[in-house]
C-alpha positions in Angstrom: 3.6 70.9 -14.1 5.1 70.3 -10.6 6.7 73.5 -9.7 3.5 74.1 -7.4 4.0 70.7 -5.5 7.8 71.7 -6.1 7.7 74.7 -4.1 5.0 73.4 -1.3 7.2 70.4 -0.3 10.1 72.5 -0.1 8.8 74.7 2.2 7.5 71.9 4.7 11.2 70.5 4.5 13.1 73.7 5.1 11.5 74.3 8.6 13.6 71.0 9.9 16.6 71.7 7.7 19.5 72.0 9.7 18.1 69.9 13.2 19.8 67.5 15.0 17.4 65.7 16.4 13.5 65.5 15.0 10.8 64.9 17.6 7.6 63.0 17.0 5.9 66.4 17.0 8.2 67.7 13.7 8.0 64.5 11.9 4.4 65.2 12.6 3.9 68.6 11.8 6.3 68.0 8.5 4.0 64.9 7.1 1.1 66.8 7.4 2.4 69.4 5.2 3.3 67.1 2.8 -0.4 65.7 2.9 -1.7 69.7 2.6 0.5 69.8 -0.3 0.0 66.6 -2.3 -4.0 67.3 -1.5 -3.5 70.9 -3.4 -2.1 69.1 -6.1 -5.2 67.5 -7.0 -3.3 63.9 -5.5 -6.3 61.4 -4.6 -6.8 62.0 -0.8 -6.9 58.4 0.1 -3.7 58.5 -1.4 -2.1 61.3 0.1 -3.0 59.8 3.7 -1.8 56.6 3.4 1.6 57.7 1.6 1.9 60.2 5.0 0.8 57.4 7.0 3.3 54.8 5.5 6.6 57.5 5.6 5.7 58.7 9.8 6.0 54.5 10.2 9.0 54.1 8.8 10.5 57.7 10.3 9.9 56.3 13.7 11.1 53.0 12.6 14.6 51.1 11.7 14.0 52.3 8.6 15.6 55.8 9.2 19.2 56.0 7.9 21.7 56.9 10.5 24.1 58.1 7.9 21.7 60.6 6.8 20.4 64.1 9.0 17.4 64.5 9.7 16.0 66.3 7.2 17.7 64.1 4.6 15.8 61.2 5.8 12.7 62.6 6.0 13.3 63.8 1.9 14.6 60.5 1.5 11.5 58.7 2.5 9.4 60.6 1.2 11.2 60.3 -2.5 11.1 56.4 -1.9 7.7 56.4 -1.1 7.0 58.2 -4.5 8.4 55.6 -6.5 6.6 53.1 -4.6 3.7 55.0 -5.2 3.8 55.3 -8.8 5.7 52.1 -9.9 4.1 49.4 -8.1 4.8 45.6 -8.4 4.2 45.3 -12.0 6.3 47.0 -14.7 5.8 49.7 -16.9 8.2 48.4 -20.2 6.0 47.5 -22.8 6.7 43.4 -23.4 8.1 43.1 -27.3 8.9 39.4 -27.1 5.2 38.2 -28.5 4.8 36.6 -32.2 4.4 39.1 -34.8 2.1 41.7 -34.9 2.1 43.3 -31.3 -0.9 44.9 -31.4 -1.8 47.8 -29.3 -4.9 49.1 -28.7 -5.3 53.1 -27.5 -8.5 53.9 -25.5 -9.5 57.2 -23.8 -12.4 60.0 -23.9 -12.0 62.5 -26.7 -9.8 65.0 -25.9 -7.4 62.9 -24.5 -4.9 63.0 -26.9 -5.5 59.8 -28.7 -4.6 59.9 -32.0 -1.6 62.2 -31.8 -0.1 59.8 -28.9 -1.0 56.7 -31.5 2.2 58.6 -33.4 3.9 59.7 -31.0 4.3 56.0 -29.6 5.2 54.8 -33.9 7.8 57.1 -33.8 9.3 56.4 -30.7 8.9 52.4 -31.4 10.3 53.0 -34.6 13.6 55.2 -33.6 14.4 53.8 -30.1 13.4 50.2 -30.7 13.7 49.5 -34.2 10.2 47.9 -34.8 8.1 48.6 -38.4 4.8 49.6 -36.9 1.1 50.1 -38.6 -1.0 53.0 -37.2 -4.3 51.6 -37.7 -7.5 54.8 -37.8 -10.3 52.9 -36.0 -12.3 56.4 -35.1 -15.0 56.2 -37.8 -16.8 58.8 -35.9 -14.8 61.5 -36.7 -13.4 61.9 -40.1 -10.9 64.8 -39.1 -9.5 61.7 -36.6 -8.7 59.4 -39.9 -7.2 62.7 -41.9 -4.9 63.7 -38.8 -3.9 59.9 -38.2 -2.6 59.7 -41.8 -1.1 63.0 -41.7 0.9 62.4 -39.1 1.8 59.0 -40.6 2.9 60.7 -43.8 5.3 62.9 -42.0 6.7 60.5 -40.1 7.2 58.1 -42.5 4.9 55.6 -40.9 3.0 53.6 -42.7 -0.9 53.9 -42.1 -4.1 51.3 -42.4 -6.3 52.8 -45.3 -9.3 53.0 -43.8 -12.6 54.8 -43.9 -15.9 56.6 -42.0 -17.8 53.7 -44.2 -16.5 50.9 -42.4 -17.0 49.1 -39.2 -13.9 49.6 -36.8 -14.1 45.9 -35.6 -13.5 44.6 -39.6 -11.1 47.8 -40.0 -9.0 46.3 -37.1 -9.3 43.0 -38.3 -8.2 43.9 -41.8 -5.8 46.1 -40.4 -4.1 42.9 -38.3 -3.9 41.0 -41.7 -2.6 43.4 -43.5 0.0 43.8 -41.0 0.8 40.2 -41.6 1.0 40.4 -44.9 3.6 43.2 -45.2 5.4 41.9 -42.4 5.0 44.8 -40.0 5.6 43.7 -36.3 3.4 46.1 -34.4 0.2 47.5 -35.1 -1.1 50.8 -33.0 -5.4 50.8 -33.3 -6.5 54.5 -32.7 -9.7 53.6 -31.4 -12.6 56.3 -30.9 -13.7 58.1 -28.0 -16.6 60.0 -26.3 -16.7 63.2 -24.0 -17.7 61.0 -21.1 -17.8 57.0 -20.8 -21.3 55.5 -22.0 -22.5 51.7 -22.8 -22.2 52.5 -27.1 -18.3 53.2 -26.8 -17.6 50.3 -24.1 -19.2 47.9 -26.3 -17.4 48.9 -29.4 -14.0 48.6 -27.4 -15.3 45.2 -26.3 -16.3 43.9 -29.6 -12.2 45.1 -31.1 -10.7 43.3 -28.0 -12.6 40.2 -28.5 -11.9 40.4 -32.2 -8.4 40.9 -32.0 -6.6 40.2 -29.0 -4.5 43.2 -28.6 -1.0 42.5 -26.7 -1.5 45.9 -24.9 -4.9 47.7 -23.8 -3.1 51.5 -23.0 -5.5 54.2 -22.0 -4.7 58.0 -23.0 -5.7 59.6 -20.2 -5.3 63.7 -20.0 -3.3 64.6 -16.9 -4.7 67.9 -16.7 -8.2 66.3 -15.9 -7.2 66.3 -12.5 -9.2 64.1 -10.0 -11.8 63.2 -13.3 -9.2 61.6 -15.1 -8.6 59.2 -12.0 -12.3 58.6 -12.4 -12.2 57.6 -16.1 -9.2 55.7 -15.8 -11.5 53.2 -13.2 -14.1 53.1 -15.8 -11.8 51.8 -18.4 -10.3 49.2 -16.2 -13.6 48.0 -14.7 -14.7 47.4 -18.4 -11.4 46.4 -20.8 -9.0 45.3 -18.1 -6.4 47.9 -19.5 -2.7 47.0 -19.4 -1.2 50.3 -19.0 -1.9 54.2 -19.0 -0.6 57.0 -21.0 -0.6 60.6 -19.4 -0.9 63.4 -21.7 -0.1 66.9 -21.3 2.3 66.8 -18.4 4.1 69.8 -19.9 1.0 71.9 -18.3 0.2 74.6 -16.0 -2.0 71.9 -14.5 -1.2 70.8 -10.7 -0.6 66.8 -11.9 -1.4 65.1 -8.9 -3.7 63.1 -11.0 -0.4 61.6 -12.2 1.1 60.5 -8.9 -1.7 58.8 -7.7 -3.4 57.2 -11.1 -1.1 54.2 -10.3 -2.1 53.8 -7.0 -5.7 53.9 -7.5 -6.0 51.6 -10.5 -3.2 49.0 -10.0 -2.1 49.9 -13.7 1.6 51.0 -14.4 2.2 54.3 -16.0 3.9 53.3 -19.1 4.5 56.6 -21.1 4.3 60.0 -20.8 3.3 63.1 -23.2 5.6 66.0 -22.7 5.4 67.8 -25.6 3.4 68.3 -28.5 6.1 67.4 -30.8 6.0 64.1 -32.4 8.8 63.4 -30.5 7.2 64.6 -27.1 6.3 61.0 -25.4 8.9 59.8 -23.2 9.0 56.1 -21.4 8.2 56.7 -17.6 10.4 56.3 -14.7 9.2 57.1 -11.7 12.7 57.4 -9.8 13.4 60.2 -11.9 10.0 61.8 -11.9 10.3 61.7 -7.6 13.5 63.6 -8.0 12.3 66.5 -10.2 9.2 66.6 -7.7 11.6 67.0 -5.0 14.0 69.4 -6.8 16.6 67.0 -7.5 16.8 67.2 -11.4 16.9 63.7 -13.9 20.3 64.0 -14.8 19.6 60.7 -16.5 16.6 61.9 -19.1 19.3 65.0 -19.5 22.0 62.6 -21.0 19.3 60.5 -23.1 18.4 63.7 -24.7 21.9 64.7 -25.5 22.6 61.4 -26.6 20.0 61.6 -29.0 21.0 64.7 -30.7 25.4 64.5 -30.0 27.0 61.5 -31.3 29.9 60.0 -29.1 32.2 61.5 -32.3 31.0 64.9 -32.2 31.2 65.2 -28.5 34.6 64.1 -28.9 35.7 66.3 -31.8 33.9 69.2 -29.3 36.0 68.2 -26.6 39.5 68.2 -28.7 38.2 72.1 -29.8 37.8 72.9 -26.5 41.0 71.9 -25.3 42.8 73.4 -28.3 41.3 76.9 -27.8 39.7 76.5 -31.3 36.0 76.4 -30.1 34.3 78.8 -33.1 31.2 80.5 -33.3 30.0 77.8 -35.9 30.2 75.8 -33.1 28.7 77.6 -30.6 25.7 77.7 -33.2 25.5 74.4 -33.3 25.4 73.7 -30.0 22.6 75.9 -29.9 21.0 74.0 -32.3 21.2 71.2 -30.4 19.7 72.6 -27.1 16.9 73.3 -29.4 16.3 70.3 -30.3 16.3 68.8 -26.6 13.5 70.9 -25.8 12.4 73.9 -24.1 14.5 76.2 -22.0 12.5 75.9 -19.0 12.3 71.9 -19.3 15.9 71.4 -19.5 16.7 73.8 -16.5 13.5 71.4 -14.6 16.5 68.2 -14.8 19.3 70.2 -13.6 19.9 69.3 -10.2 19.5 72.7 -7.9 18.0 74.1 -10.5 14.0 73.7 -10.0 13.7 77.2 -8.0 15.3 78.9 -10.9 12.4 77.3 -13.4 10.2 79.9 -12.3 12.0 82.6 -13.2 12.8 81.6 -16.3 10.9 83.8 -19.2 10.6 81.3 -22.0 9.2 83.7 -24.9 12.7 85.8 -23.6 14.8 82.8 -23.9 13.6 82.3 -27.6 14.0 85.3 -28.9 17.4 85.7 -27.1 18.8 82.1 -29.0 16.9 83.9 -32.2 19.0 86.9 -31.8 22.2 85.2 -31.1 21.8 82.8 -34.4 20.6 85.9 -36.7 24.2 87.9 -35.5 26.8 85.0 -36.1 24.7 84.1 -39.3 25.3 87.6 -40.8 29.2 86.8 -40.1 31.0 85.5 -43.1 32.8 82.3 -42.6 36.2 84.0 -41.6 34.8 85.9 -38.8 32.8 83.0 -37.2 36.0 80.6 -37.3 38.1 84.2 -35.9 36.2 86.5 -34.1 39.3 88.3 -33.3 39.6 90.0 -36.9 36.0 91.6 -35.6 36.9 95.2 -35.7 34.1 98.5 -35.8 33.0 98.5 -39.2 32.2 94.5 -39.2 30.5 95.1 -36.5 28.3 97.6 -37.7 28.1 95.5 -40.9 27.0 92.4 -38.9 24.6 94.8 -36.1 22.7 95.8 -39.7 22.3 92.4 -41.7 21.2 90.7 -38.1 18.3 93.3 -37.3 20.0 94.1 -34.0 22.8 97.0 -32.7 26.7 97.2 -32.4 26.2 96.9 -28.5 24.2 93.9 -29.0 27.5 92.4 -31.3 29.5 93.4 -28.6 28.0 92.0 -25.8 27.5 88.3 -27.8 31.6 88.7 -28.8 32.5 89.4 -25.0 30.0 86.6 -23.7 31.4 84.2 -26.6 35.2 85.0 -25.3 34.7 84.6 -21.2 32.7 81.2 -22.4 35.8 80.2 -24.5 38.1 80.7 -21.7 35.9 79.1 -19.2 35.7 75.9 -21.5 39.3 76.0 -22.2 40.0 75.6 -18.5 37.6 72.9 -17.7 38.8 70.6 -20.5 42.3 70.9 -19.6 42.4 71.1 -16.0 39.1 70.1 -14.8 36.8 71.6 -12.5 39.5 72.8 -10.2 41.6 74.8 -12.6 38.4 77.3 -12.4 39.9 78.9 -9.5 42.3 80.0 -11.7 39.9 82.4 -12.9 38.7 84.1 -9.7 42.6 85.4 -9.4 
């Protein structure tokens, strides 16, 4: 969503890369393509001047590092200031030490992603913090809203609120709350409904469920991709329910997102969570330290290793790592780790949290990408067992063998078996010499 803003900023930095000293004039000149650029990215433009106005203060102030260059301050400040900007004084954790249910109420204009965040938000409640929630269907308006709510449920082995167009979503939460009670369940998600745009009707429905219920958490859905209109909706919420907390959908878009950088500062309400994906697992917690580092190019290393953690155990990656140091990494394995970068995501949102790596992004053809990892899994699968764990005993006509069952050609085999062996000798060096035995290949 931010190569854009990405790509802009980087070019107002690169024309004082490299200077010793930085007049007033550059820091000027600098800042005031960082306002062009944030403005293009749909950021609020109340916003953008004061974050400019804030960072030429402290660049002309004690602020400024000494350690740093030039140019490295200026990045610097401005990355701060981002994190200031989006974080705020209040925090964005979700606070799990109330008494039994926490409820959470989800409110946003249809569209918005609602009811597929209301599992999203289960699932990740359920996995990463151990809690038994109840997703609770409060959208009586729209039947499909109910059906999808429970489908989702039943897939993710959730348990769901049995409710129905029929009833009245103030007794449906109520009931809902009891129920929750009753079975012992220790956080209940409402799904409430939503309109197109913000009217009286849907205000004083929300109004009547707060005041019946008491939620913990009032968290909007709001649709990044809205732009400078989702800003406007998020006020309207606020003004009327006093929301606790926002959740941006969508930020895996094409969209510019500056609606996401400056939401925070233009309704005092933390970002709490993020939609990245439209996988159940797709809703991250949000940190704005490492969102101001992929906006600036410098990767989340961290959200990198949370995702590998969640997919490697600490006893595969050491089984890996005694493979790799005896030589006897296999094809299997190489499968599986592909299997695993699968799982982490998408090609082109990995490469987005390698440091160095944002330019790159860009260039990156995802459908390509796909049907390359396709490729590469349908050849080692037509292997038999022997040849994956050996791919030396890979002579001509188990080539050709393998070139036919996989759908692809013997110079296709050939060019996976050659990539496989420079890979195996490159991870053979790293785990037993480190990074510096490398040069040992360039000899």
């Amino acid at each position: 969503m931010f190569a854009n803003l990405q790509s802009k900023l980087d070019n107002a930095f690169k024309k004082i890369r490299g200077r010793g000293v930085l007049s007033p004039k550059d820091i000027e000149d600098t800042l005031k393509e960082v306002r062009v650029a944030l403005l293009e990215a749909d950021v609020n433009f109340k916003v953008a001047k004061e974050f400019c106005a804030k960072i030429a203060d402290k660049a002309q102030g004690e602020d400024v590092l000494k350690s740093l260059t030039p140019d490295q301050t200026i990045i610097k400040l401005v990355h701060d200031e981002l994190v200031t900007m989006m974080k705020g004084d209040s925090s964005n954790e979700l606070d799990l030490k109330v008494s039994p249910p926490l409820i959470i109420m989800l409110v946003g204009l249809q569209g918005s992603g609602k009811t597929t965040t209301a599992a999203k938000l289960a699932k990740l409640l359920k996995s990463e913090k151990k809690r038994s929630p109840l997703l609770v269907p409060a959208d009586v308006y729209r039947p499909a809203a109910i059906e999808q709510l429970k489908v989702l449920a039943k897939n993710l082995d959730v348990p769901v609120f049995n409710s129905s167009t029929e009833q009245d979503p103030v007794d449906i939460a109520k009931n809902a709350i009891e129920e929750a009670k009753n079975k012992l369940y220790d956080t209940v998600i409402i799904d409430t409904a939503g309109r197109l745009q913000i009217d009286q009707e849907l205000m004083k429905e929300l109004q009547e469920i707060t005041d019946a219920v008491e939620p913990h958490e009032i968290l909007l859905v709001a649709d990044a991709m809205t732009g400078q209109e989702s800003v406007t909706v998020a006020k309207g919420f606020d003004e009327a329910l006093e929301i606790d907390g926002l959740i941006l959908t969508k930020l895996d878009g094409d969209a510019r997102g500056g609606a996401a950088l400056s939401m925070r500062a233009v309704t005092g309400r933390p970002i709490k969570f993020i939609g990245v994906s439209e996988k159940t697992d797709g809703l991250e917690v949000f940190y704005p330290d490492r969102l101001a580092s992929r906006i600036l190019g410098m990767g989340d290393v961290l959200s990198l290793i949370e995702k590998a953690s969640k997919e490697v155990s600490i006893e595969d990656s050491m089984n890996l790592h005694k493979k790799m140091k005896k030589g006897d990494f296999s094809l299997d394995d190489f499968l599986n780790q592909l299997k695993t970068v699968k799982k982490m995501g998408s090609i082109t949102s990995l490469a987005g949290m390698i440091p160095g790596m944002n330019k790159m992004v860009d260039k990156i053809d995802p459908e390509k990408a796909e049907k390359e990892m396709k490729r590469v899994e349908a050849i080692i699968h037509s292997m038999t067992k022997r040849e994956r764990a050996n791919h030396a005993i890979l002579d001509g006509s188990r080539r050709k063998r393998i070139a036919k069952g996989s759908g692809t050609s013997v110079e296709e085999v050939n060019r996976l078996i050659k990539q496989f062996s420079e890979m195996k000798k490159f991870m053979s060096k790293i785990s037993k010499g480190g990074i510096g035995s490398l040069m040992n290949l360039f000899k």
